[in-house]
N, CA, C and O atoms as a GROMACS GRO file, in nm:
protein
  464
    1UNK      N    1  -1.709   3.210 -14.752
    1UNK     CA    2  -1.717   3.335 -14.681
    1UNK      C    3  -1.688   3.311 -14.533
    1UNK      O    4  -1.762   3.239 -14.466
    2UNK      N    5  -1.556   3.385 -14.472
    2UNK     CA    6  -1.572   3.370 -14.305
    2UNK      C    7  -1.654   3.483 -14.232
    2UNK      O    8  -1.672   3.605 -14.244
    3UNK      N    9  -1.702   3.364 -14.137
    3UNK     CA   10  -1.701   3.512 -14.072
    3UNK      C   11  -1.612   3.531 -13.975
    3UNK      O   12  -1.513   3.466 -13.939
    4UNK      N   13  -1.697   3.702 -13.911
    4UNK     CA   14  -1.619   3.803 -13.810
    4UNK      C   15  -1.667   3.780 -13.722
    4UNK      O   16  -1.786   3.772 -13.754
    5UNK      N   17  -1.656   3.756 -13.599
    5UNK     CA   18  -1.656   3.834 -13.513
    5UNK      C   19  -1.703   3.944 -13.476
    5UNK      O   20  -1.629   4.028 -13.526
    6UNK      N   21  -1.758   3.979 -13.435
    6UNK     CA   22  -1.835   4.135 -13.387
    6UNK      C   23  -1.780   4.186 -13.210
    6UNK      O   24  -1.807   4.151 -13.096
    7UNK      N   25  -1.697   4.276 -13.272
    7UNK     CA   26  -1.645   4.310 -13.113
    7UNK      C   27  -1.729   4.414 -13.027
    7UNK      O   28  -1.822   4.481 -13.072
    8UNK      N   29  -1.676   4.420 -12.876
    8UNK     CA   30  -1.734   4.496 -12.839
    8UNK      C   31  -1.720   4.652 -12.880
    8UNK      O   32  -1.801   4.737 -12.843
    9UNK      N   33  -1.629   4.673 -12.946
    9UNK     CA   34  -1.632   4.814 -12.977
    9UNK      C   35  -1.745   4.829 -13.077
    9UNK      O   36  -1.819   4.927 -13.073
   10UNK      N   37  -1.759   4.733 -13.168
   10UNK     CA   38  -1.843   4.752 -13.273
   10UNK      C   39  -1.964   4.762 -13.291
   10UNK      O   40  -2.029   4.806 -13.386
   11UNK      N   41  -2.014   4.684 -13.122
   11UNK     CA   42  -2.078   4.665 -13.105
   11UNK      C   43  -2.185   4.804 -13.012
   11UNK      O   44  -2.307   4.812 -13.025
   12UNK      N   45  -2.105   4.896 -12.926
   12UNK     CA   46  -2.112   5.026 -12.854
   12UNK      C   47  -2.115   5.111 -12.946
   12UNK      O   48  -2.178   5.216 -12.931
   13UNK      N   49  -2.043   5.081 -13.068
   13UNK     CA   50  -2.067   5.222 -13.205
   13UNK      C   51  -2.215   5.177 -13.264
   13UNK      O   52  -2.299   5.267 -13.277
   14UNK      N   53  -2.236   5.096 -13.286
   14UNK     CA   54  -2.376   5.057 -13.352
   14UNK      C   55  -2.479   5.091 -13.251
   14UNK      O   56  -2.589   5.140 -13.275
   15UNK      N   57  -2.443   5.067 -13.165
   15UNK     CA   58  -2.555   5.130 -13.005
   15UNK      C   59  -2.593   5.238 -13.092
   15UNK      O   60  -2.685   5.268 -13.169
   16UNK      N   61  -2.460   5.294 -13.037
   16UNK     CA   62  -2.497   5.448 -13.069
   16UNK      C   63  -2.513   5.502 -13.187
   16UNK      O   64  -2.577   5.606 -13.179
   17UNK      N   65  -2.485   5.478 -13.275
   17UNK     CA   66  -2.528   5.492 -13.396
   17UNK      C   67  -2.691   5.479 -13.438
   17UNK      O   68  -2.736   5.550 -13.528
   18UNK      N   69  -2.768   5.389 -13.370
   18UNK     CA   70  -2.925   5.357 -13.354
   18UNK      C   71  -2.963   5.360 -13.278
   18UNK      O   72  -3.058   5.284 -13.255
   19UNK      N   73  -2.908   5.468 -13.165
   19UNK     CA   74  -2.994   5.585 -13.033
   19UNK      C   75  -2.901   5.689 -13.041
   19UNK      O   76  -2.853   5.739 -12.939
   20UNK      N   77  -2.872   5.726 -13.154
   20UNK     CA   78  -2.840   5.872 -13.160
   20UNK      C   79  -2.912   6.009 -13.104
   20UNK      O   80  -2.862   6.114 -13.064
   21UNK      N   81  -3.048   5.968 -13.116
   21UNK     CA   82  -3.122   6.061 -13.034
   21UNK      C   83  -3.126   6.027 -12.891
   21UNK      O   84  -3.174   6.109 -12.813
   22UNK      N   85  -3.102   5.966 -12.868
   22UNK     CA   86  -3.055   5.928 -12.680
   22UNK      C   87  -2.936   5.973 -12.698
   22UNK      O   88  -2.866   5.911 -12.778
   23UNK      N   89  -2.857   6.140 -12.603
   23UNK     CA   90  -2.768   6.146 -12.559
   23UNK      C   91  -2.699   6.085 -12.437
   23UNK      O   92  -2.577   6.073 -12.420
   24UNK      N   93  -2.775   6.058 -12.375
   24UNK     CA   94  -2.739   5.986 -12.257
   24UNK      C   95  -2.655   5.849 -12.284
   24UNK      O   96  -2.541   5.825 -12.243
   25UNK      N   97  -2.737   5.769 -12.360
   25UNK     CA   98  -2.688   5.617 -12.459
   25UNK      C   99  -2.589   5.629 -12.536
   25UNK      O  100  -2.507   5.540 -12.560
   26UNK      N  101  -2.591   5.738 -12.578
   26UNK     CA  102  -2.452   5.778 -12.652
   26UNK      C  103  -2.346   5.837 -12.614
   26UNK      O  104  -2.244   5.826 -12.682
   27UNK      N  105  -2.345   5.910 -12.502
   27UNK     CA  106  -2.176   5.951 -12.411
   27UNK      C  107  -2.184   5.829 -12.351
   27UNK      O  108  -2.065   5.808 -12.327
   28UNK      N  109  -2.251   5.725 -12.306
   28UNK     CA  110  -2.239   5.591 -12.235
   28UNK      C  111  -2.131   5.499 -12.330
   28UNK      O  112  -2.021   5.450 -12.305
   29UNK      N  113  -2.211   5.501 -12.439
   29UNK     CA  114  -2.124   5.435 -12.546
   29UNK      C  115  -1.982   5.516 -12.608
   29UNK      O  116  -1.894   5.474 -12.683
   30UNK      N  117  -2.000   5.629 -12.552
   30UNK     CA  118  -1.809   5.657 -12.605
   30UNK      C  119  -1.762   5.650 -12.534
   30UNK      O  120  -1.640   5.656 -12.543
   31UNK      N  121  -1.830   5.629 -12.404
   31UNK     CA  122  -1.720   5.619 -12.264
   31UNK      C  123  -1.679   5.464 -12.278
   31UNK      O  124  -1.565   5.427 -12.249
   32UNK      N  125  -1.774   5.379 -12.324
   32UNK     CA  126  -1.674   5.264 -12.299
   32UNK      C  127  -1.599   5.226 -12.435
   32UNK      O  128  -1.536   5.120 -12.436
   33UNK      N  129  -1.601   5.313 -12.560
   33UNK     CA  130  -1.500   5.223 -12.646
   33UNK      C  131  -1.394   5.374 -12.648
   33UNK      O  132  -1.326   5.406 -12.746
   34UNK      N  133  -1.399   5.447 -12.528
   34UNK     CA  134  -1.264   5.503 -12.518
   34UNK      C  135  -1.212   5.426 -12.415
   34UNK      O  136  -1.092   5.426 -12.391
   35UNK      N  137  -1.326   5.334 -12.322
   35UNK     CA  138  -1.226   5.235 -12.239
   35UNK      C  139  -1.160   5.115 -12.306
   35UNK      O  140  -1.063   5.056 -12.257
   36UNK      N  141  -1.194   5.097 -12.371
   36UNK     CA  142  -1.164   4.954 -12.496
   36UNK      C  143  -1.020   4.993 -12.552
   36UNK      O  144  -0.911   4.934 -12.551
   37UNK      N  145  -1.071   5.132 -12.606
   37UNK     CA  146  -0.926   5.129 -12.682
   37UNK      C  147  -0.802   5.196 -12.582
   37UNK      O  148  -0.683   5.178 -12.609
   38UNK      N  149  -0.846   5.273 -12.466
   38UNK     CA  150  -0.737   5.292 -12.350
   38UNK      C  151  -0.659   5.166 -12.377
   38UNK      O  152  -0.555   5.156 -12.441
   39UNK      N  153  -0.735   5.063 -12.313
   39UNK     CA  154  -0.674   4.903 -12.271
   39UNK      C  155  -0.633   4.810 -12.420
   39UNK      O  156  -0.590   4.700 -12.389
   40UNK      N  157  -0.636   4.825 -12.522
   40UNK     CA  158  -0.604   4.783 -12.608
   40UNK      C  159  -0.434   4.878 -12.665
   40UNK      O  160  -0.342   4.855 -12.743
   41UNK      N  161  -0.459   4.950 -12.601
   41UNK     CA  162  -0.334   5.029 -12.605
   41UNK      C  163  -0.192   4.964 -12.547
   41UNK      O  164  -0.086   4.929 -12.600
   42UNK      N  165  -0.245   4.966 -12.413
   42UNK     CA  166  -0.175   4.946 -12.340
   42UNK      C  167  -0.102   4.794 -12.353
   42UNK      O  168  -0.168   4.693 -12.373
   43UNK      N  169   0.065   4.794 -12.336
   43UNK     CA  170   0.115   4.655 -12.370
   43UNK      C  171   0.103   4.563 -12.240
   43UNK      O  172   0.119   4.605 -12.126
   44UNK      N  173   0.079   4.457 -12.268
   44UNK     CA  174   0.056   4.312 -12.174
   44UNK      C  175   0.190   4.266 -12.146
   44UNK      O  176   0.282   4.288 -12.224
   45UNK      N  177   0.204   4.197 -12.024
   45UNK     CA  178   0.320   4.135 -12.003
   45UNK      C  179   0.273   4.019 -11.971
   45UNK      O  180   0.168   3.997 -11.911
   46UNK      N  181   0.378   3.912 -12.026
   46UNK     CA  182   0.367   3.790 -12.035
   46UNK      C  183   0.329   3.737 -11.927
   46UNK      O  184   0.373   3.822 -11.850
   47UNK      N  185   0.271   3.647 -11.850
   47UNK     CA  186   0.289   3.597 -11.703
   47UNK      C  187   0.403   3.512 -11.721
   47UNK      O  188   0.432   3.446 -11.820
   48UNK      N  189   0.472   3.523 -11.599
   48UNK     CA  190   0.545   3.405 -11.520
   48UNK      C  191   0.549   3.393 -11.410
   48UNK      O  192   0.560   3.462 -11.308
   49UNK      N  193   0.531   3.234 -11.459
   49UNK     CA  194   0.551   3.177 -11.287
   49UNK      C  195   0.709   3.168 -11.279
   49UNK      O  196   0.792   3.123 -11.358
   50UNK      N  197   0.719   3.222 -11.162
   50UNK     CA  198   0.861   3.188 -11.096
   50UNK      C  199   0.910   3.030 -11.054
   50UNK      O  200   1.030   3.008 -11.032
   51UNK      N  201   0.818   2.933 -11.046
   51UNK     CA  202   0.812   2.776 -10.981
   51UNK      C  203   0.818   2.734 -11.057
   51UNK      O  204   0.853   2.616 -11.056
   52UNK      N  205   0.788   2.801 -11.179
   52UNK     CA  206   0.827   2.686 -11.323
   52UNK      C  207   0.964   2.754 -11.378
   52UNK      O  208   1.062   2.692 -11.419
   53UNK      N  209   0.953   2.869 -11.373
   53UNK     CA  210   1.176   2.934 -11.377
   53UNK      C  211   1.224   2.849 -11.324
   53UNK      O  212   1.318   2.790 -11.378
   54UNK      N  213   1.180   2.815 -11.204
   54UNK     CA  214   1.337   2.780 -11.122
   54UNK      C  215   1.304   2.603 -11.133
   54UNK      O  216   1.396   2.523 -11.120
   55UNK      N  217   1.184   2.566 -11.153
   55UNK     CA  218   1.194   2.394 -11.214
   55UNK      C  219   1.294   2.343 -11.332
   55UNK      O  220   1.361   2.242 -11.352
   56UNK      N  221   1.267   2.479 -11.404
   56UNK     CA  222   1.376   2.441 -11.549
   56UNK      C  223   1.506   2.461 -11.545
   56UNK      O  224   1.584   2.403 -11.620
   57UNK      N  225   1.535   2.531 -11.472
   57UNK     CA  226   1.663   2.611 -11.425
   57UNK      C  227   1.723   2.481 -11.370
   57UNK      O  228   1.819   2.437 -11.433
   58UNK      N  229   1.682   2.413 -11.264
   58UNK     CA  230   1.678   2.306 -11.192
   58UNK      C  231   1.667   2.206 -11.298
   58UNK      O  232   1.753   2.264 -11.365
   59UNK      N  233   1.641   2.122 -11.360
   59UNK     CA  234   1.617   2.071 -11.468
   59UNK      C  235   1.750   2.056 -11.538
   59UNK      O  236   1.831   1.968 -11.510
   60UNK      N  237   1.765   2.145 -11.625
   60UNK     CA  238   1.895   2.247 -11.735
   60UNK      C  239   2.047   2.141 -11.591
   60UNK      O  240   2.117   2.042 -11.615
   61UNK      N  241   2.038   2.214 -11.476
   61UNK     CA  242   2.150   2.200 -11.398
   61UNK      C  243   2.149   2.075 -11.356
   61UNK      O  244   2.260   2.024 -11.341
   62UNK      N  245   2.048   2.006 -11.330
   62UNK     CA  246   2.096   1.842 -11.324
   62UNK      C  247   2.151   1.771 -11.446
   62UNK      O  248   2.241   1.687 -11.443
   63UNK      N  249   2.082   1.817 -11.563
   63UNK     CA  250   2.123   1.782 -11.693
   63UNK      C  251   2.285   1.799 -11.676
   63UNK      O  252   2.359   1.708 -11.713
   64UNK      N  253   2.314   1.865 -11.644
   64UNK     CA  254   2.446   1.918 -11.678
   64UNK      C  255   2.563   1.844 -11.574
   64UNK      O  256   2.682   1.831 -11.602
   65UNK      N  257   2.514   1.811 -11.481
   65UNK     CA  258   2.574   1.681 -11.400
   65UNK      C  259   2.578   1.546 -11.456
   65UNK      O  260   2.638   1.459 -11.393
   66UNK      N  261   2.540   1.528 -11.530
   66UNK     CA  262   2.490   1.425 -11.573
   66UNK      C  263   2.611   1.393 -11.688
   66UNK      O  264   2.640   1.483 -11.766
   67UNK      N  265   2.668   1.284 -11.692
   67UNK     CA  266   2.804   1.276 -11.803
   67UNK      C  267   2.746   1.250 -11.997
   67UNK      O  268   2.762   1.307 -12.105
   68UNK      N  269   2.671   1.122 -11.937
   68UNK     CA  270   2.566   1.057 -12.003
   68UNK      C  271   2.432   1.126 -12.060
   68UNK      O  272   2.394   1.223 -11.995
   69UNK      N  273   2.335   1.082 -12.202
   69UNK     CA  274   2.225   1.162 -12.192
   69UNK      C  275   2.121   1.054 -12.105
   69UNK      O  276   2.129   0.933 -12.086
   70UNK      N  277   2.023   1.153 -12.062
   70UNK     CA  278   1.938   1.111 -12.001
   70UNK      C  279   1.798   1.089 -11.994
   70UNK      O  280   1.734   1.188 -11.957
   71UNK      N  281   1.725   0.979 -12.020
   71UNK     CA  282   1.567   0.972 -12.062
   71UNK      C  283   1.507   1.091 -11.941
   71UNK      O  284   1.568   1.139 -11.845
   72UNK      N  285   1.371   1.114 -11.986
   72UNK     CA  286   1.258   1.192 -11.930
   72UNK      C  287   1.175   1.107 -11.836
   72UNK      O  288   1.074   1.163 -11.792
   73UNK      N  289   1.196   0.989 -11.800
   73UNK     CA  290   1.178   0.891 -11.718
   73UNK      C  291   1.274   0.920 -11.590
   73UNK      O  292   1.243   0.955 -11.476
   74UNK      N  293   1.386   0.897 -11.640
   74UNK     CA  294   1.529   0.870 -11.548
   74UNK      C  295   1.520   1.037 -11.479
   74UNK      O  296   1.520   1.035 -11.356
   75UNK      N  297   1.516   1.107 -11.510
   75UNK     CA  298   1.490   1.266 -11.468
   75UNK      C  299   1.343   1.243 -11.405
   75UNK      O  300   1.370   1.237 -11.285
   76UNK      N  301   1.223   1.228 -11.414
   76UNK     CA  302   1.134   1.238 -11.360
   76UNK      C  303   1.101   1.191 -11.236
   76UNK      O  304   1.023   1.241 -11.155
   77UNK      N  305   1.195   1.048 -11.220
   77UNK     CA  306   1.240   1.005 -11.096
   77UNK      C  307   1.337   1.037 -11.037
   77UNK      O  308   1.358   0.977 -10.932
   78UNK      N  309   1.429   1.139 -11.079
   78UNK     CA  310   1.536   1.191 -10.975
   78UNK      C  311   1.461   1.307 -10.906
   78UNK      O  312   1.476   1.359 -10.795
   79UNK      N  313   1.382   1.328 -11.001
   79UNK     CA  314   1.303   1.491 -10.957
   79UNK      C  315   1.170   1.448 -10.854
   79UNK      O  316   1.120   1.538 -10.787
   80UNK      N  317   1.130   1.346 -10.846
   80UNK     CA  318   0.986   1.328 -10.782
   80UNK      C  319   0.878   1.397 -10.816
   80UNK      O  320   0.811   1.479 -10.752
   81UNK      N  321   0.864   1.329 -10.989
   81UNK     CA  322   0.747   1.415 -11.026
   81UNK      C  323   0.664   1.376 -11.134
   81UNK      O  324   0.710   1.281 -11.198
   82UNK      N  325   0.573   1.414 -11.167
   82UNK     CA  326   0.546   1.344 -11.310
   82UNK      C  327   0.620   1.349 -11.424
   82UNK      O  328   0.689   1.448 -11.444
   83UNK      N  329   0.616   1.221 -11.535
   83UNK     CA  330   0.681   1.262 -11.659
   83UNK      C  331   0.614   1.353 -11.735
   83UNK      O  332   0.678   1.408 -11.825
   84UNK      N  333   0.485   1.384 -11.716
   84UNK     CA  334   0.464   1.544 -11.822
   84UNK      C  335   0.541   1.647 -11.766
   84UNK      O  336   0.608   1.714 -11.845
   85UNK      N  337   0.546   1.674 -11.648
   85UNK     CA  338   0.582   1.792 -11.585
   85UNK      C  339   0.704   1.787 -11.645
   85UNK      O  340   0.733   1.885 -11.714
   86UNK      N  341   0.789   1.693 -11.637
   86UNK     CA  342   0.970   1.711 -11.650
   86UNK      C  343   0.912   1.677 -11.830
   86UNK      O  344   1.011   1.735 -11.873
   87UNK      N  345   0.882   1.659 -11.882
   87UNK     CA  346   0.860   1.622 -12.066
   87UNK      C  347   0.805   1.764 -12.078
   87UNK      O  348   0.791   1.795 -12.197
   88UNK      N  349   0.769   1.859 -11.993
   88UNK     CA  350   0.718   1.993 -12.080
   88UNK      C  351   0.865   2.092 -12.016
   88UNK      O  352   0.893   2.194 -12.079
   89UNK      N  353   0.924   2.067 -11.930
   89UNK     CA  354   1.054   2.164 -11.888
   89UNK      C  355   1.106   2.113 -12.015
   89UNK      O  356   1.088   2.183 -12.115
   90UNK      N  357   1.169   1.999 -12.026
   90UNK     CA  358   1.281   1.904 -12.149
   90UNK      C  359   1.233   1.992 -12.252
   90UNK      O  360   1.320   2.069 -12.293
   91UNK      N  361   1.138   2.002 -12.296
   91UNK     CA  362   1.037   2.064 -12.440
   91UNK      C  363   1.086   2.210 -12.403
   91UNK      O  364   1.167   2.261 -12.481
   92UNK      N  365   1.060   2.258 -12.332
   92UNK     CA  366   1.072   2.386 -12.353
   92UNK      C  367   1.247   2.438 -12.353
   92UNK      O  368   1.310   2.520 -12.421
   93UNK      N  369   1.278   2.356 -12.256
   93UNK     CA  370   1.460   2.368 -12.239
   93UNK      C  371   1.523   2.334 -12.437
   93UNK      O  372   1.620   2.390 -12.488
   94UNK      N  373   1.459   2.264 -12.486
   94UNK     CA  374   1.492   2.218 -12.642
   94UNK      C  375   1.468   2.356 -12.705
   94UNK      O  376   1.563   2.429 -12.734
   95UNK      N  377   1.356   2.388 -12.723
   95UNK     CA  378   1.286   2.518 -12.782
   95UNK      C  379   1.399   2.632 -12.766
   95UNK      O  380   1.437   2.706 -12.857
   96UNK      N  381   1.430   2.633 -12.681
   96UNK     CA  382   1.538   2.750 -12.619
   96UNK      C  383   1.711   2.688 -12.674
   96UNK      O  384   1.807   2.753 -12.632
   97UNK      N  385   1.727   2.613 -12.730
   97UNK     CA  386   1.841   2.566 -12.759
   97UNK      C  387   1.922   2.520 -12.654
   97UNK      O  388   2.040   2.496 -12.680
   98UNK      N  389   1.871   2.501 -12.514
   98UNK     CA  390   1.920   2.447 -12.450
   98UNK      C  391   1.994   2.358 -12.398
   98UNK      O  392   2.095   2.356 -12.328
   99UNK      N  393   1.870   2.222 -12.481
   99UNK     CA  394   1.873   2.062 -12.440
   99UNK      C  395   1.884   2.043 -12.570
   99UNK      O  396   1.858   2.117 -12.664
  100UNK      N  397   1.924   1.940 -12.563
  100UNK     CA  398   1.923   1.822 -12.729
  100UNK      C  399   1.839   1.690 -12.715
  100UNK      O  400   1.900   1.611 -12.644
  101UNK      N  401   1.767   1.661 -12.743
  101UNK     CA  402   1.701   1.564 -12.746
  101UNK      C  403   1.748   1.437 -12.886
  101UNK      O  404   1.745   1.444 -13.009
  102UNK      N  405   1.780   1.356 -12.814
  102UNK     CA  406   1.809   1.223 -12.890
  102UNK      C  407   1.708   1.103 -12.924
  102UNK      O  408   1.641   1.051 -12.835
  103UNK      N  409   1.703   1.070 -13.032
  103UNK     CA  410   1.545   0.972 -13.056
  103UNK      C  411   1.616   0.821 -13.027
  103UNK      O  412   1.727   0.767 -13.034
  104UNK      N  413   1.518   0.799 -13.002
  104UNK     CA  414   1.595   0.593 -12.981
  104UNK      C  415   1.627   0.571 -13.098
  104UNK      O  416   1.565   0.639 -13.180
  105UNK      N  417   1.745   0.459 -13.163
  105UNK     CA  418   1.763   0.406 -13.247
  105UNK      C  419   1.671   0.322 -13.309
  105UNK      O  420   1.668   0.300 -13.430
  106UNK      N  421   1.575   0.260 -13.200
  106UNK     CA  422   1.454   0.173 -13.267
  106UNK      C  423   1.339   0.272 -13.247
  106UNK      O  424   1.365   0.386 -13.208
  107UNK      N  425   1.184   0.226 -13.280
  107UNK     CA  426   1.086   0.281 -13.225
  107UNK      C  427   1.083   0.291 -13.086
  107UNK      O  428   1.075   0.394 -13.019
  108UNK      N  429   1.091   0.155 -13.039
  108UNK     CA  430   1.062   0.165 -12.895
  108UNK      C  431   1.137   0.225 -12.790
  108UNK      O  432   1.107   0.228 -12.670
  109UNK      N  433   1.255   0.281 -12.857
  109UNK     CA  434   1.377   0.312 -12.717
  109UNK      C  435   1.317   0.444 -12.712
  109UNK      O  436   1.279   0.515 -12.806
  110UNK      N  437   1.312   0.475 -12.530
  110UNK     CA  438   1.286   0.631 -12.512
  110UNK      C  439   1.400   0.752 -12.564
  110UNK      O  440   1.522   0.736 -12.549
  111UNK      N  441   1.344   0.871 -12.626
  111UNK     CA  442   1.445   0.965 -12.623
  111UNK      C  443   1.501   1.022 -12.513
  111UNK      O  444   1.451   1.043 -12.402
  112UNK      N  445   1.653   1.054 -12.572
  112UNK     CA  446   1.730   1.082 -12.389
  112UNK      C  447   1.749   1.224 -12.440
  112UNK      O  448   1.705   1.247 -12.553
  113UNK      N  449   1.796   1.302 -12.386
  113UNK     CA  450   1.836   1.459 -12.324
  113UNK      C  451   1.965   1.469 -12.267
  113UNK      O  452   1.999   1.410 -12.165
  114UNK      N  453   2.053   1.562 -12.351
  114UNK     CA  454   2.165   1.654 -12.247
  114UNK      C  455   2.176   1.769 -12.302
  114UNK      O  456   2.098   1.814 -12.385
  115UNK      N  457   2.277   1.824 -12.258
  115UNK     CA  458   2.278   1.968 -12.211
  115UNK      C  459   2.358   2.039 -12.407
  115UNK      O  460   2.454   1.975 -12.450
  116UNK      N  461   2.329   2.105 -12.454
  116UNK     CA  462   2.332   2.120 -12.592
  116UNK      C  463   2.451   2.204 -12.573
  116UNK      O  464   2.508   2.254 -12.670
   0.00000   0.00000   0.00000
């Protein structure tokens, strides 16, 4: 058996549902799960950061200078930055069909990156 969750809406109907004789407790409680579901209505927009747009963007366009593919090492030091930072642009630039990522021929060789 899973359980639920108990939301706040469910939670403002049961209010009121067991102080029904409190009107006061009870326009309290429809006022906020008509605020609940106002905002559940309403569509969300994704965040973005703009500094991580234009890192990948930046990223993508050195790639593309580049004749050769190129490890996430060799990029992390052209860029002055960490290798997660440039290993999560590479990741996401892949995701997007961007980049191609190449695996070493052995275990140990790093995977390189170019422009897909």
């Amino acid at each position: 058996m899973t359980e639920t969750k108990t939301t706040q809406k469910d939670l403002y109907a049961r209010i009121a549902e067991y102080m029904a004789d409190d009107p006061e407790i009870v326009a309290f409680c429809e006022k906020k799960i008509a605020q609940i579901e106002k905002n559940a209505a309403r569509p969300r927009k994704p965040k973005v950061n703009a500094e991580v747009v234009e890192f990948r963007e930046n990223v993508y366009n050195a790639l593309a200078n580049h004749d050769e593919p190129v490890t996430n090492k060799d990029m992390a030091a052209e860029f002055g930055c960490s290798a997660q930072k440039m290993s999560a642009a590479l990741r996401y630039l892949g995701r997007e069909g961007r980049v191609i990522r190449h695996d070493g021929e052995k275990k140990s060789d790093p995977a390189t990156f170019e422009i897909a």
